[in-house]
BAZA-543270 format. One record per atom (N, C-alpha, C): x, y, z; residue in one letter. Coordinates in steps of 0.2 Angstrom, whole numbers, padded with zeros to 4 digits, always signed. Atoms other than C-alpha are relative to their C-alpha. Layout:
% BAZA-543270
XYZA...
END
This chain:
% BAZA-543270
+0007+0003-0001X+0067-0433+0497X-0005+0005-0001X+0004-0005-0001X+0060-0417+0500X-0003+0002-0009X+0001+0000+0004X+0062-0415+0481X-0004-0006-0004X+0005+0006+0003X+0053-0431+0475X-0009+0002+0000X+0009-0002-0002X+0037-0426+0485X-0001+0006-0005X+0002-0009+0003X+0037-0408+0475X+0000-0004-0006X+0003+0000+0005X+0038-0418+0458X-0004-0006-0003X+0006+0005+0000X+0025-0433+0461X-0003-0001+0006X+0006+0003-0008X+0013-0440+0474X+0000-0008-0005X+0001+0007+0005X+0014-0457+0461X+0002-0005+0006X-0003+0003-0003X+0022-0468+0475X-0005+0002+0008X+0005-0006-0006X+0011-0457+0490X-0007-0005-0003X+0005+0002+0000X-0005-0462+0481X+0001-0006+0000X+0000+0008+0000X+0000-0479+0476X+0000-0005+0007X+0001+0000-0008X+0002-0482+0496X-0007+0000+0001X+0008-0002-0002X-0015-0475+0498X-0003-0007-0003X+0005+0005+0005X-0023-0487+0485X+0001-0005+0005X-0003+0006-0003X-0013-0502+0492X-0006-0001+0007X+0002+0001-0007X-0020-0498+0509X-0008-0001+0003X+0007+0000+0000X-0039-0496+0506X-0001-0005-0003X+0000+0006+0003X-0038-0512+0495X-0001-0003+0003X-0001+0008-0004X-0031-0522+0506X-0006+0000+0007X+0007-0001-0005X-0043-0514+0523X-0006-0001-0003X+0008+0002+0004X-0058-0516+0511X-0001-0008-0001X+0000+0009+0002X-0054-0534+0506X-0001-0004+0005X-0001+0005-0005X-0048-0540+0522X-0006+0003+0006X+0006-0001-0002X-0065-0532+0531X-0004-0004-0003X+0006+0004+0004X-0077-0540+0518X+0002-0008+0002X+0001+0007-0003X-0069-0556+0523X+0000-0004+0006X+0002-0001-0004X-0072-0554+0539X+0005+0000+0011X-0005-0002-0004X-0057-0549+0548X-0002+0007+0005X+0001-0007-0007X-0059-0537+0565X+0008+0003-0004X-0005-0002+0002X-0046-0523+0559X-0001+0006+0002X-0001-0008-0003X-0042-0508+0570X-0002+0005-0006X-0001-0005+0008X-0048-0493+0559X+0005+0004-0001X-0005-0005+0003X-0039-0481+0551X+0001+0000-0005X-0002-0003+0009X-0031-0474+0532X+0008-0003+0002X-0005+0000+0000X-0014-0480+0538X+0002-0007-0001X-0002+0006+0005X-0004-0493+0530X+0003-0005+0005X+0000+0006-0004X+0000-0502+0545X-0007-0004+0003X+0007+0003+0000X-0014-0513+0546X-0001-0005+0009X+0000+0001-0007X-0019-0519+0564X-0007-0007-0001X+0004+0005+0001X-0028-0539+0561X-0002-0003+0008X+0001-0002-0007X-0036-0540+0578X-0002-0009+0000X+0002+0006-0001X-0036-0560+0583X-0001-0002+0008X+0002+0000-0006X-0036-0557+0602X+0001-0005+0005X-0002+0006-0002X-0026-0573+0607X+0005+0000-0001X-0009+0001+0001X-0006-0576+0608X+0000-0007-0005X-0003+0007+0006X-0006-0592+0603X-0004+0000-0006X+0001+0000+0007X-0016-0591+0588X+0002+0007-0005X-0005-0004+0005X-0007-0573+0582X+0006-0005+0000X-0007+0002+0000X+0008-0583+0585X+0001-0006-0007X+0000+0005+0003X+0003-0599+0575X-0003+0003-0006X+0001-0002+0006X-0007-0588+0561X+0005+0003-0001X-0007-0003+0003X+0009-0579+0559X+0006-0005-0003X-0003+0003+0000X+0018-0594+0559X+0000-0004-0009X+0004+0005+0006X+0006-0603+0544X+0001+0007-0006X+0001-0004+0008X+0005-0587+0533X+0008+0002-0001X-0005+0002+0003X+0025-0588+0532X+0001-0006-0005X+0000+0007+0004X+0022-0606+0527X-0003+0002-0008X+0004-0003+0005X+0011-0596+0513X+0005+0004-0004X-0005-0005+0004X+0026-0585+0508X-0001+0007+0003X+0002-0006+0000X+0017-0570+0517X+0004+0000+0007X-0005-0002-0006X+0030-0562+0531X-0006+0005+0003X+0004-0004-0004X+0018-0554+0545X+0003-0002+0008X-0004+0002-0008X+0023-0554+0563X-0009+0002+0004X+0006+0000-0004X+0012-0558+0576X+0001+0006+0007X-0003-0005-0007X+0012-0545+0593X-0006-0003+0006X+0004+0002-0005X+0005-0551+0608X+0003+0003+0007X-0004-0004-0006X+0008-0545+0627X+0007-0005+0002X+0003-0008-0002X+0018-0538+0633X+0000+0005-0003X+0001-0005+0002X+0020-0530+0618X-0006+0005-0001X+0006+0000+0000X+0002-0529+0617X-0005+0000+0006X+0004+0001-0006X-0012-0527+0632X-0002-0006-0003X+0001+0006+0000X-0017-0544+0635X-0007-0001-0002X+0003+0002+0001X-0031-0551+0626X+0000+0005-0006X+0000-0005+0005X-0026-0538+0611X+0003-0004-0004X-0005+0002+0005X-0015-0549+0600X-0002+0000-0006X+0004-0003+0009X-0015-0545+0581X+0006-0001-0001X-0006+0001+0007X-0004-0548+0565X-0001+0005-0001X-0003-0007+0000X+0004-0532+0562X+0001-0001-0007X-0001-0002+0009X+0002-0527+0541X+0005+0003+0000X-0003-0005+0000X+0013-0515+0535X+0000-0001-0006X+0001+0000+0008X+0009-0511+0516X+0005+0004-0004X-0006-0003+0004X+0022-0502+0504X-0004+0001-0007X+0001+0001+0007X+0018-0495+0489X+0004-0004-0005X+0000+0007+0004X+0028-0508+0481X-0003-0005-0003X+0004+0006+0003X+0018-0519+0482X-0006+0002-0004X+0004+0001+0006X+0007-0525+0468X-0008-0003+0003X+0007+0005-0002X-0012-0532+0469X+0001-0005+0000X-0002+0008+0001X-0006-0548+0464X+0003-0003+0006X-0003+0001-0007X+0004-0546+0481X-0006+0000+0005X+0006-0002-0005X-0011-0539+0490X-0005-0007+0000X+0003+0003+0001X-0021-0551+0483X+0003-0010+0003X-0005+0005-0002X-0007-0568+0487X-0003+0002+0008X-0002+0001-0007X-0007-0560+0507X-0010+0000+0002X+0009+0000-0002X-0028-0557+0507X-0002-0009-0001X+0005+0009+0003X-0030-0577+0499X+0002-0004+0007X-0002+0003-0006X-0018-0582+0513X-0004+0000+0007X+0004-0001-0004X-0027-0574+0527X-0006-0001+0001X+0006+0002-0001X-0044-0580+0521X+0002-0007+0003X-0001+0008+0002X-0037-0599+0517X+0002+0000+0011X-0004+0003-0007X-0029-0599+0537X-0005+0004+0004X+0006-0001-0003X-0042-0588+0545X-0005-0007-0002X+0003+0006-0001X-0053-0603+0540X-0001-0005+0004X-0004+0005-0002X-0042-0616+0546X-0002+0002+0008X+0000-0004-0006X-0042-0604+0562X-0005-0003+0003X+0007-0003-0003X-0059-0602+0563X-0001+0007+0006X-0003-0007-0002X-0053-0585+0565X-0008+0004-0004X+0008-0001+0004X-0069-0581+0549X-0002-0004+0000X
END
């Protein structure tokens, strides 16, 4: 492993990219998103039962996010829990940001 990072960062940056796309996108559309650079992305909805049900609906969509609510969470904290990979592709990023706008709507989450 140690030798991989000595002869690229290609997969390092590709992470990177992924995670500012996706945090940029999903602010502009007007998602509360704990800050940070790190590729676990923290969708701040604030209520059990609708992380539960938007978790449930963006399966329906093909997009796998788990909802976290108390106790794993302090109460009145609940959020869909991201977690990006450099694997994925924009077309992916772009598939799970279309989902999260189409059901935040539905929400009236934005």
């Amino acid at each position: 492993m140690i030798d991989l990072l000595r002869e690229t960062t290609e997969l390092r940056d590709r992470l990177e990219k992924n995670t500012l796309y996706f945090r940029e996108q999903m602010t502009a559309a007007g998602f509360d998103i704990k800050p940070g650079d790190h590729p676990i992305v923290p969708i701040m909805l604030y209520d059990a039962l609708v992380a539960q049900q938007f978790a449930d609906k963006l399966l329906e969509e093909g997009i796998y996010a788990i909802g976290f609510f108390f106790p794993v969470v302090p109460k009145g904290k609940a959020r869909i829990r991201v977690q990006l990979s450099a694997a994925h592709e924009k077309q992916h990023l772009d598939k799970a940001i279309g989902a999260f706008v189409k059901i935040g709507k539905e929400q009236g989450v934005v």
